[in-house]
C-alpha positions as CSV (number, residue, x, y, z in Angstrom):
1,X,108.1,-144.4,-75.8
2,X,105.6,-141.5,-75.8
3,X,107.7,-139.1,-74.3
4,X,110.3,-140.0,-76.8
5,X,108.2,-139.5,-79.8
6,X,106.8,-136.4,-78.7
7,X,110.3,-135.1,-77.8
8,X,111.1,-135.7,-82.0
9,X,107.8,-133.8,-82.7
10,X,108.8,-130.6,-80.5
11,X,111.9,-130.6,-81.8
12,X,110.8,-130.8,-85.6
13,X,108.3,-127.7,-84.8
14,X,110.7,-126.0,-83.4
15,X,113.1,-125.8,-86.2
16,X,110.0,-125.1,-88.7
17,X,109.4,-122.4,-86.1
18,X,112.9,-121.0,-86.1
19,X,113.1,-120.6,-90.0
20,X,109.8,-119.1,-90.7
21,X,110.2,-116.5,-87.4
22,X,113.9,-115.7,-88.2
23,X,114.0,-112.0,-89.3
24,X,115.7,-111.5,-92.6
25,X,119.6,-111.2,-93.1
26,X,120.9,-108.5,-94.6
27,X,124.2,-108.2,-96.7
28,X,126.7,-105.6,-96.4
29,X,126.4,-103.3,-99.5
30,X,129.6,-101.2,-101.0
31,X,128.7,-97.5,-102.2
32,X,126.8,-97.0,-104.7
33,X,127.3,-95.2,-108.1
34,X,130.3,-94.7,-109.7
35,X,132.8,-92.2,-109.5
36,X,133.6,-88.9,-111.3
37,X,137.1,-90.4,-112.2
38,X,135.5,-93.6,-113.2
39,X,133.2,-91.8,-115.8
40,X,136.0,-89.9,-117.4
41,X,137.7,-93.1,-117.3
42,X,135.5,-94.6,-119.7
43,X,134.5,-91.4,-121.9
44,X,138.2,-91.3,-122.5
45,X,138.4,-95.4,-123.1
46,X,135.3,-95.1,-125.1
47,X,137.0,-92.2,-127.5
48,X,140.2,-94.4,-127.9
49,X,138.1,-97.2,-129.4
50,X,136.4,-94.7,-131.7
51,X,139.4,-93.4,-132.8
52,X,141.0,-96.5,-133.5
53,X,138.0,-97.8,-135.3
54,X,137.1,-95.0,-137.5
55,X,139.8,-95.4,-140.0
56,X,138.7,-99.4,-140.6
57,X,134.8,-98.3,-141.1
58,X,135.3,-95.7,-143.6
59,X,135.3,-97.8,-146.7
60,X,132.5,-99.8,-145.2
61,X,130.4,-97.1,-145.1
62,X,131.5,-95.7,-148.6
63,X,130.8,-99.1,-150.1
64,X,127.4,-99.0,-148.6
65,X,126.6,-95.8,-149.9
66,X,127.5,-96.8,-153.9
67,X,125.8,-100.0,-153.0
68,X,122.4,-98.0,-152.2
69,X,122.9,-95.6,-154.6
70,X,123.6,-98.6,-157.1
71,X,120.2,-100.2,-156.1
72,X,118.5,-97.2,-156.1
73,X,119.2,-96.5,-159.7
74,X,118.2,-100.2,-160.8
75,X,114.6,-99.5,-159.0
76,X,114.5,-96.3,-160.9
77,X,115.4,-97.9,-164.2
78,X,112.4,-100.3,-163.3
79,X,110.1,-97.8,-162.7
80,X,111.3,-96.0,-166.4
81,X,110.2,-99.5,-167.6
82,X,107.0,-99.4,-166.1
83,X,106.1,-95.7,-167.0
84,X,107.0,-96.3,-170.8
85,X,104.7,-99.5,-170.3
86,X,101.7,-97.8,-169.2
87,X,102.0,-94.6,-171.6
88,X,102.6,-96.8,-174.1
89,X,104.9,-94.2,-175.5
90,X,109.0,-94.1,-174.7
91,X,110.7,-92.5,-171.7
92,X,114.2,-91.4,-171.3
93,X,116.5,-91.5,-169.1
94,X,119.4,-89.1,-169.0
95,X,122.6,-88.9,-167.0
96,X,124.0,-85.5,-165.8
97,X,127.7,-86.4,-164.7
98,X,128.8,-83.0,-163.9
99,X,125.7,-82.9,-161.6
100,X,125.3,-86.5,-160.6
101,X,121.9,-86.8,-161.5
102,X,120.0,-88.6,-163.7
103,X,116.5,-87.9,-165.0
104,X,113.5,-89.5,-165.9
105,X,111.0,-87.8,-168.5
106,X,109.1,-88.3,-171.7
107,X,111.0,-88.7,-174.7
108,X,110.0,-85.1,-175.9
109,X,112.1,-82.6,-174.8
110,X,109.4,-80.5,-173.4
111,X,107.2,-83.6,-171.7
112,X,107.1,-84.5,-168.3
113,X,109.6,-84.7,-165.6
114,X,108.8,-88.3,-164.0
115,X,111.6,-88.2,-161.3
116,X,114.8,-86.5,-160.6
117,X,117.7,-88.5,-158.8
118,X,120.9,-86.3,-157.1
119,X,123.3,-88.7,-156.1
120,X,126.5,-85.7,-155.6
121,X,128.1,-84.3,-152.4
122,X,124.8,-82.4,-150.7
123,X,123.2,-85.7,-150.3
124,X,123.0,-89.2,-148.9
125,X,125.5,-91.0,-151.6
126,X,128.2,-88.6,-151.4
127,X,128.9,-90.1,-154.5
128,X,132.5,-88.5,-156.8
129,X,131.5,-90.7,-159.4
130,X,128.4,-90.8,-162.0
131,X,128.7,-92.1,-165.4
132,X,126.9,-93.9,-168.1
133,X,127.8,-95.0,-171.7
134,X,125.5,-92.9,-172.9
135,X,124.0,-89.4,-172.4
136,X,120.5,-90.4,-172.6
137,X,119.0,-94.1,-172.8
138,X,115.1,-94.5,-174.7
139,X,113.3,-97.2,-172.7
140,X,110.6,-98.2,-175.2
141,X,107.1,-99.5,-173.6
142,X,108.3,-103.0,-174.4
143,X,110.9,-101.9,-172.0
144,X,113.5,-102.8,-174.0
145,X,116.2,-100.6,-175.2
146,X,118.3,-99.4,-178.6
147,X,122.0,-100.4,-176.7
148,X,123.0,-101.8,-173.5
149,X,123.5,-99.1,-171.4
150,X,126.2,-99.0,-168.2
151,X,125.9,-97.0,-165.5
152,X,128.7,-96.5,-163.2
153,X,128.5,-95.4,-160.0
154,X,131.7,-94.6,-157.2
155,X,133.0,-93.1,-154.0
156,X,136.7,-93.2,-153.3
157,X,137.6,-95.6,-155.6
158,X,135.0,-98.2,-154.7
159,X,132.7,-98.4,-158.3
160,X,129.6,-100.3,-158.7
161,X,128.0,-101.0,-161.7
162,X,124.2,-101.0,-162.7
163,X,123.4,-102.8,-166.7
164,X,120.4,-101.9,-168.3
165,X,121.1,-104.8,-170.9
166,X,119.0,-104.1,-175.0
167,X,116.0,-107.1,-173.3
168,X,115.4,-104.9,-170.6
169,X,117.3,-106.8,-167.7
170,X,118.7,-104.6,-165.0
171,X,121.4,-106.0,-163.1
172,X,123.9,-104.6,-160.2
173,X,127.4,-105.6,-160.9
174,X,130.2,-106.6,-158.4
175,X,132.0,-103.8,-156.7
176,X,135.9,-102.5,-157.7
């Protein structure tokens, strides 16, 4: 009986033996790196996606742009609100279409230039399209106005909207 339980325990300590004494295996490995072919495989696969998807993201990007421009021009009528609040005096706020620019200054015409706005081709808008119903809007330190004023804003056909309402609420309308 002893020789057959210390037969199990040799046994046993040799197979612990064999696994933690076994040298590591090593896998076969292919080359590695790729290809000169397979790079201008994908530059070229890469350039086909591009140009298939450029023509669907164009309006999405135009339609960003009059968005931003559009919510630009509502923080900007804020802030005409706020300076005609803390001069206590009016401001004025006057729309250069042929331009597409806009201006904020004191209602004087020789008084101070608070901010000017391009929106036209030279920068980040790109905007074709700047209008107002107005020329030039008085925001009163109550920030209220004399009329509702709308400004409209587009890029290849796609228009936004920005209302500067006579109780002094701004709001962005839906897109065209």
């Amino acid at each position: 009986r002893r020789r057959s339980c210390h037969c199990k325990e040799k046994v046993g300590i040799r197979l612990r033996h064999r696994f933690i004494g076994s040298p590591p295996r090593t896998r076969w490995r292919g080359p590695e790196g790729y290809t000169l072919v397979e790079l201008a495989m994908v530059v070229v696969l890469m350039g086909i996606v591009l140009a298939m998807a450029t023509p669907r993201l164009r309006p999405a990007l135009e339609h960003g742009k009059v968005n931003a421009a559009a919510s630009v021009l509502a923080v900007d009528l804020q802030y005409a609100q706020m300076l005609a609040a803390r001069q206590r005096r009016p401001v004025v706020v006057i729309v250069v279409p042929s331009t597409k620019q806009y201006v904020i200054r004191d209602r004087p015409a020789g008084g101070t230039l608070f901010r000017t706005r391009l929106l036209g081709q030279d920068t980040e808008y790109t905007l074709d399209e700047l209008n107002s119903t107005v020329s030039g809007m008085e925001v009163f330190p109550t920030g209220t106005t004399r009329a509702a004023t709308t400004f409209t804003l587009g890029l290849g056909g796609y228009r936004r909207q920005v209302l500067f309402t006579r109780a002094g609420q701004i709001r962005v309308l839906s897109g065209s």
